[in-house]
C-alpha positions, 0 to 999 in steps of 0.5 A: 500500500503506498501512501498517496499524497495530493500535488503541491500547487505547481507541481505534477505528480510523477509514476506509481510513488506519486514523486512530484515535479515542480517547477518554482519560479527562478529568483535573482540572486546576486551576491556581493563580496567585498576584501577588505583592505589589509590595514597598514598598521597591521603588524605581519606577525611572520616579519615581527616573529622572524627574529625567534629564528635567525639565530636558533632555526629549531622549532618552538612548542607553544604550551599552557604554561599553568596546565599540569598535562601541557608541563608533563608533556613538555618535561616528557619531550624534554626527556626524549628529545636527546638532541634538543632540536625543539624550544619551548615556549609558555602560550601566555608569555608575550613571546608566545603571544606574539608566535600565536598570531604568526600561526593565525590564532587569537593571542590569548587562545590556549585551547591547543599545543603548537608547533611553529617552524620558521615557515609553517605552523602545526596546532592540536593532533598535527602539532603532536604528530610533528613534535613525536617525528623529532624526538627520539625512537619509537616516537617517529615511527609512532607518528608515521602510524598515526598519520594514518588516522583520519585527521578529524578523529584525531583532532576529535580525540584531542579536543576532548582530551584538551577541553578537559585538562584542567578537570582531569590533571589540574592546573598550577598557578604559574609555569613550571617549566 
């Protein structure tokens, strides 16, 4: 038994399923899209932050500096990354600020680790991803693995863990790194 239903007006039922065909009357629509001028007394961030790396070409890890968890897990980089090739910086410090906004985030976000290379930027599961490849074995091949898994499962698992830091492994009232 198939369910029956009359015609919408302008519309002409269609084979035994009683599709219908309808035939609305076409709208103009225009859409308008204007850019903005970038303003002159903008800072480019990449020129303001490219001192960090003329001398010292490693990359910098951006961390919560007063997350429990982001402190672990730098003390753990640091313990596995035998041939310091990475710096670390607190995401609250002006130096982390001013390295958020190279990366194209909002100075005061913290919701994510960073890692920022001299040309590019890595944030939430890649970041973790690109910080494992250089540190010292199995780390690498373990990202190597894990680049196989999709990236927005990854990131979900992220930021479920991250949204969540504080009420699972606390904070601490100032960096201790």
């Amino acid at each position: 038994m198939a369910l029956q239903l009359p015609p919408l007006p302008g519309c002409v039922g269609v084979g035994r399923f009683s599709l219908s065909v309808c035939s609305l009357p076409a709208r103009k629509v225009s859409t308008v899209a204007t850019l903005s001028q970038l303003r002159s007394d903008a800072p480019n961030w990449v020129e303001a932050t490219s001192s960090f790396f003329e001398q010292d070409k490693r990359p910098i890890m951006l961390f919560d500096g007063v997350c429990n968890l982001c402190n672990g897990g730098v003390k753990f980089v640091r313990d596995n990354d035998r041939n310091k090739t990475i710096r670390y910086e607190p995401l609250q410090s002006e130096a982390g600020k001013m390295l958020l906004r190279r990366s194209g985030r909002a100075p005061d976000d913290i919701s994510s680790v960073v890692l920022v290379e001299k040309n590019r930027s890595y944030i939430k599961s890649e970041a973790v991803l690109k910080i494992m490849e250089y540190i010292d074995l199995p780390f690498p091949q373990l990202a190597f693995l894990l680049q196989f898994v999709p990236l927005f499962i990854r990131d979900f698992v992220y930021d479920n863990v991250a949204n969540n830091r504080y009420l699972i492994f606390g904070r601490s009232e100032s960096c201790e790194i």
